[in-house]
C-alpha positions as CSV (number, residue, x, y, z in Angstrom):
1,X,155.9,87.8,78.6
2,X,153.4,86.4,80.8
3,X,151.7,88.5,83.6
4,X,150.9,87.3,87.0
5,X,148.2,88.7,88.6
6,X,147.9,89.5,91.8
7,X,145.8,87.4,94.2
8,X,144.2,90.5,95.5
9,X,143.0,91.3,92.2
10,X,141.8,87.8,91.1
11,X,139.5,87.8,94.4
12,X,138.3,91.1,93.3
13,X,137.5,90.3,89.8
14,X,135.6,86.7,91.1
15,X,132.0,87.3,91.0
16,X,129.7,86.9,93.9
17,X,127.1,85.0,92.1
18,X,127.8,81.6,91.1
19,X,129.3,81.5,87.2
20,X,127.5,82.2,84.6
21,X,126.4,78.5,83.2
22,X,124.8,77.8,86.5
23,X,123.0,80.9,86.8
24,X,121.8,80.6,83.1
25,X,120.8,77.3,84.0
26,X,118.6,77.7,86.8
27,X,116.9,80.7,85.0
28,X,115.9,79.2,81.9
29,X,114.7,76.0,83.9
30,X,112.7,78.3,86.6
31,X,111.3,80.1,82.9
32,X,110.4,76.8,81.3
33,X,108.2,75.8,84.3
34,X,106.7,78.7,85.5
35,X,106.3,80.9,82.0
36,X,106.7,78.5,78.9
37,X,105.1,75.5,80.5
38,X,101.8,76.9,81.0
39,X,101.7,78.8,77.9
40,X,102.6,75.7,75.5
41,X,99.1,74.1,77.1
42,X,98.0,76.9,75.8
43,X,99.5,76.8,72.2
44,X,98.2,73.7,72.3
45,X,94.6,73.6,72.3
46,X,95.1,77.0,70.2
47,X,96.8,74.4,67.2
48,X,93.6,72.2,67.3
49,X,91.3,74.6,66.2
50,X,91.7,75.8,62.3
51,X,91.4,79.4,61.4
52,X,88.2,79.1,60.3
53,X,87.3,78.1,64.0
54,X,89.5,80.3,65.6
55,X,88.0,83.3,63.7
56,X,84.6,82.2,64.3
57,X,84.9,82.0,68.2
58,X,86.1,85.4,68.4
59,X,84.2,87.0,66.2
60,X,80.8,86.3,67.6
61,X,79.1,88.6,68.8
62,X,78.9,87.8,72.1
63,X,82.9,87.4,72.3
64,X,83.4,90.9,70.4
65,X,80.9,92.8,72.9
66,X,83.4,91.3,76.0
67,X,86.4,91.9,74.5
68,X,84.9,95.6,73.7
69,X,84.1,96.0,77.4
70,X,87.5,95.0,78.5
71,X,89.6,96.8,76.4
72,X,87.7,100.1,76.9
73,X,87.6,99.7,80.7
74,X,91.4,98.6,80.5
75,X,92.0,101.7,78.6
76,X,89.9,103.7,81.0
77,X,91.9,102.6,83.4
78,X,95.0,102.8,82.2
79,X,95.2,106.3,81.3
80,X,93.9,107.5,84.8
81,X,96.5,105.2,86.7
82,X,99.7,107.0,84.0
83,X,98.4,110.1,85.0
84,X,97.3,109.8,88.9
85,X,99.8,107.6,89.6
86,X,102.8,110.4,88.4
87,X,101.1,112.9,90.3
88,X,100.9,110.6,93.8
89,X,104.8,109.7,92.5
90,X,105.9,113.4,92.3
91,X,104.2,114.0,95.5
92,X,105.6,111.3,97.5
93,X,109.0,112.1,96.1
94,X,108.9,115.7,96.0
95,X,107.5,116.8,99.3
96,X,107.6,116.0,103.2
97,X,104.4,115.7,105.5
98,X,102.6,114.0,108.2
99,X,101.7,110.3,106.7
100,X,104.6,110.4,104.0
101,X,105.4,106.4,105.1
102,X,101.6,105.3,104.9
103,X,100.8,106.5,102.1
104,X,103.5,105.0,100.7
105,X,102.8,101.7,102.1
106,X,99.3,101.9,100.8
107,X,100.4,101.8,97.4
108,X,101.2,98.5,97.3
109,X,98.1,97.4,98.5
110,X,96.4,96.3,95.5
111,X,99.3,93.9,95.4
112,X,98.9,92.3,98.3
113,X,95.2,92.3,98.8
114,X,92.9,89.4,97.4
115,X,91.3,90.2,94.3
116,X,88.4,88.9,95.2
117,X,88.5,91.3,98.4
118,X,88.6,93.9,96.8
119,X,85.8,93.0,94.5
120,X,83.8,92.7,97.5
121,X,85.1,95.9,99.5
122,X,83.8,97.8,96.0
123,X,81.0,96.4,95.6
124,X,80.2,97.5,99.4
125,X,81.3,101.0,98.8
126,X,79.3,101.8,95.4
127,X,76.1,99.5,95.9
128,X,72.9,101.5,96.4
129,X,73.3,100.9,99.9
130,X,77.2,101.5,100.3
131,X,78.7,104.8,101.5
132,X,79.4,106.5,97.7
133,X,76.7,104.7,96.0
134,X,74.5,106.8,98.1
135,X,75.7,109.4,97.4
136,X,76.7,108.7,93.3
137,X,72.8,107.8,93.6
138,X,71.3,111.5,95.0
139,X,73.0,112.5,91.9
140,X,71.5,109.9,89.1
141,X,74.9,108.1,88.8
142,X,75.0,104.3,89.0
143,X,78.4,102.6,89.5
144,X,77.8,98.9,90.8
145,X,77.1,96.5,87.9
146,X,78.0,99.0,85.1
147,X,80.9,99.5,82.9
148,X,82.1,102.2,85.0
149,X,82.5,99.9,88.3
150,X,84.8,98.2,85.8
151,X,86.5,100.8,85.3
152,X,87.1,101.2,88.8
153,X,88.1,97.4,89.9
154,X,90.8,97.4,87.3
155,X,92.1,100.7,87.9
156,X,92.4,100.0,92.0
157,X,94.2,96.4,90.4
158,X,96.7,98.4,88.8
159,X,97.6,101.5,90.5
160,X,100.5,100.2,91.9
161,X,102.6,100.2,88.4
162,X,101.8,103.4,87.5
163,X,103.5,104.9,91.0
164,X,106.4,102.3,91.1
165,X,107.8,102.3,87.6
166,X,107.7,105.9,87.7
167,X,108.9,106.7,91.3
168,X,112.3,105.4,91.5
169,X,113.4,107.3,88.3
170,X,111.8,110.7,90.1
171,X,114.2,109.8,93.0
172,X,117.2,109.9,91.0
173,X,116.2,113.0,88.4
174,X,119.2,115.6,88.6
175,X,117.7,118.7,90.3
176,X,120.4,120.8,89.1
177,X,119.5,121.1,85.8
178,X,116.0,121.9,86.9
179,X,117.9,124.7,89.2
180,X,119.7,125.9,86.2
181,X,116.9,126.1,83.6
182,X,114.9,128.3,86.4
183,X,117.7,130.6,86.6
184,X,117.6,131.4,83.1
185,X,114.2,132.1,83.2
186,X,111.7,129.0,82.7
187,X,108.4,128.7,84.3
188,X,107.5,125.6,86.4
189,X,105.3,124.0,83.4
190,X,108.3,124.4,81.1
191,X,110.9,123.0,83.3
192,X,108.2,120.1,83.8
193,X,107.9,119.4,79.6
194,X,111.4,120.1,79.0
195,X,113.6,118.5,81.4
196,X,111.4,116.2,84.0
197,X,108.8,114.5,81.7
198,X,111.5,113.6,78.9
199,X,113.5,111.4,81.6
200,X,110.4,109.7,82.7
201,X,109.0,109.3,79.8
202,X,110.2,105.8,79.5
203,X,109.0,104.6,82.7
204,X,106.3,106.4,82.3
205,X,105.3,104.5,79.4
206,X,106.4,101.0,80.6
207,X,103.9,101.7,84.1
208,X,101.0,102.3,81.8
209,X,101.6,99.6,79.3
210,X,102.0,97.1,82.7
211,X,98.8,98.5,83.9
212,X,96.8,97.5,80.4
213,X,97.9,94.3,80.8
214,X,97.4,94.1,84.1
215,X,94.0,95.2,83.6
216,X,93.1,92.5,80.5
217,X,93.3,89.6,82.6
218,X,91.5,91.3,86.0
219,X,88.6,88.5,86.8
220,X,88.7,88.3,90.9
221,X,87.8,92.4,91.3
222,X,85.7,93.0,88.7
223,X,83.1,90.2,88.6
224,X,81.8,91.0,91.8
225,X,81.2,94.8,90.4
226,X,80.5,94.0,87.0
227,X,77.2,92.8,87.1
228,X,78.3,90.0,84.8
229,X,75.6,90.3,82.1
230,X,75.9,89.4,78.4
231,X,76.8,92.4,76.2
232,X,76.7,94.8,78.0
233,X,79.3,94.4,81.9
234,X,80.6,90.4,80.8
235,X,84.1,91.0,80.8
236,X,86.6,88.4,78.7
237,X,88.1,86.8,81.5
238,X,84.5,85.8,82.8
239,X,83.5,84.6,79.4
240,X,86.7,82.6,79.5
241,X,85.4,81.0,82.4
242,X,81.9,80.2,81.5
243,X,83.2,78.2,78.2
244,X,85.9,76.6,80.8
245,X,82.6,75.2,82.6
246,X,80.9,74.1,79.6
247,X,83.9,72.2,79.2
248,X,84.6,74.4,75.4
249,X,88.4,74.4,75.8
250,X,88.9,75.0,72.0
251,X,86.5,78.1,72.8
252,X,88.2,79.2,76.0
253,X,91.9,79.0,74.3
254,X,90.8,81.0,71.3
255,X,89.8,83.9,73.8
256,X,92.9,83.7,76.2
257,X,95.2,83.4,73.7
258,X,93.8,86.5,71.9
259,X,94.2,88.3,75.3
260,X,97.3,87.0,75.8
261,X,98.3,87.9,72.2
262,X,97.1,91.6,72.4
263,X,98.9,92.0,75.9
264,X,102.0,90.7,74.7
265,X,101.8,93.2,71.6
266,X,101.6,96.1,73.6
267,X,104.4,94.7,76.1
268,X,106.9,94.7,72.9
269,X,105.6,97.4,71.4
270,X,106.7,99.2,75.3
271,X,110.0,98.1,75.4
272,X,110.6,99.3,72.2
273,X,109.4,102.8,72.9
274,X,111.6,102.6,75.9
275,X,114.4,101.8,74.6
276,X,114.1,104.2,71.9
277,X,113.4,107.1,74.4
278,X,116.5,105.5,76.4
279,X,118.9,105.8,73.6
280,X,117.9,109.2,72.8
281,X,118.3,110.6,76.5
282,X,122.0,109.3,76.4
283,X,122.5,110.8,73.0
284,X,120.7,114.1,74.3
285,X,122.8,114.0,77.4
């Protein structure tokens, strides 16, 4: 027996979006030319060099010390962004005063303010002469052109994903089992542990890993703060740079793509813990 269907219900089962060919299409092209293209160049100067090679450019000391400096100050940064920016999520979220909208809007800043800017607007605010540094400096604390103004260009870079991964899950948390477990008798902290931090736990873990990488490839921001000097504030992305100039490309491919490499680890290595933690909430629930 054959079954007729409606035409009322053939219009509502056509998608809105073109078919799926054409949609797969345009995506993988769009992916080939503005993800896979660059990268291959990449990949390519990378297959020119032998191990040996390879290993020797990044192993020097000079390349170890700015990798060291990045990574620390991308950790640095990282961790106070996945705590900082839950807090300025669960407040924005949570609670209702004068400024609510700006504050808000401010988040985004980092995004769409010039790296470089902001470089400049630090370097301004924690020089000698700047508004903090003055005052940093009454107290034997030196920011500009150390490690820790670093620190602090990568972690006003990425701020943003540690709020915005996390906030629209908070908007969307159940408040009645929160109700219920403060009925029976738990405190704030363990309603917090127990029921809130478990269901944005995977956010929370995808904003901080965006963050890190975020924070890898920062050049614009921090080289105006840095300081910029050998072993001690050069930062990879810089050093990348300065062997673009002396025209090493083998040597600047070996140090991107070990950046790249090491960003792309932790990436995966977030998406697995996320959709581990997902899998268990909707067995848990």
């Amino acid at each position: 027996m054959t079954l007729i269907m409606p035409t009322e219900n053939r219009r509502a089962n056509r998608s809105v979006m073109p078919g799926f060919g054409l949609t797969l299409g345009v995506t993988l092209l769009f992916t080939c030319l503005i993800i896979l293209l660059p990268l291959s160049a990449l990949f390519f100067q990378l297959g020119q060099l032998g191990f040996g090679d390879y290993w020797r450019i990044i192993s020097s000391d000079r390349t170890l010390a700015a990798f060291r400096v990045t990574i620390s100050a991308a950790l640095m940064a990282t961790v106070f962004n996945a705590c900082f920016g839950l807090l300025l999520a669960w407040v924005i979220v949570r609670y209702k005063f004068p400024g609510k909208r700006l504050l808000d809007a401010l988040i985004d800043l980092p995004f769409a303010l010039p790296t470089a800017v902001a470089g400049i607007a630090l370097v301004a605010l924690y020089d000698r002469n700047g508004w903090m540094g003055m005052l940093l400096a009454e107290m034997n604390i030196k920011v500009a052109y150390t490690w820790w103004g670093i620190a602090i260009a990568m972690t006003f870079t990425s701020v943003p994903f540690g709020v915005r991964t996390v906030q629209p899950v908070m908007e969307s948390l159940r408040t009645d089992l929160e109700e219920a477990a403060q009925t029976l008798g738990a405190s704030d902290i363990q309603v917090f542990r127990h029921i809130i931090f478990p269901q944005l736990w995977p956010s929370f873990i995808m904003g901080a890993s965006l963050a890190f990488a975020r924070s890898l490839g920062e050049f614009g921001a921090v080289i105006f703060i840095a300081g910029n000097m050998p072993y001690k504030t050069e930062i990879a992305s810089l050093l990348i740079m300065i062997r673009l100039d002396e025209y090493d490309f083998p040597a600047a491919s070996a140090i991107a793509g070990t950046l790249l490499l090491l960003a792309l680890v932790v990436l995966i290595a977030a998406n697995i813990a996320t959709g581990r933690a997902g899998r268990h909430l909707k067995r848990g629930g």
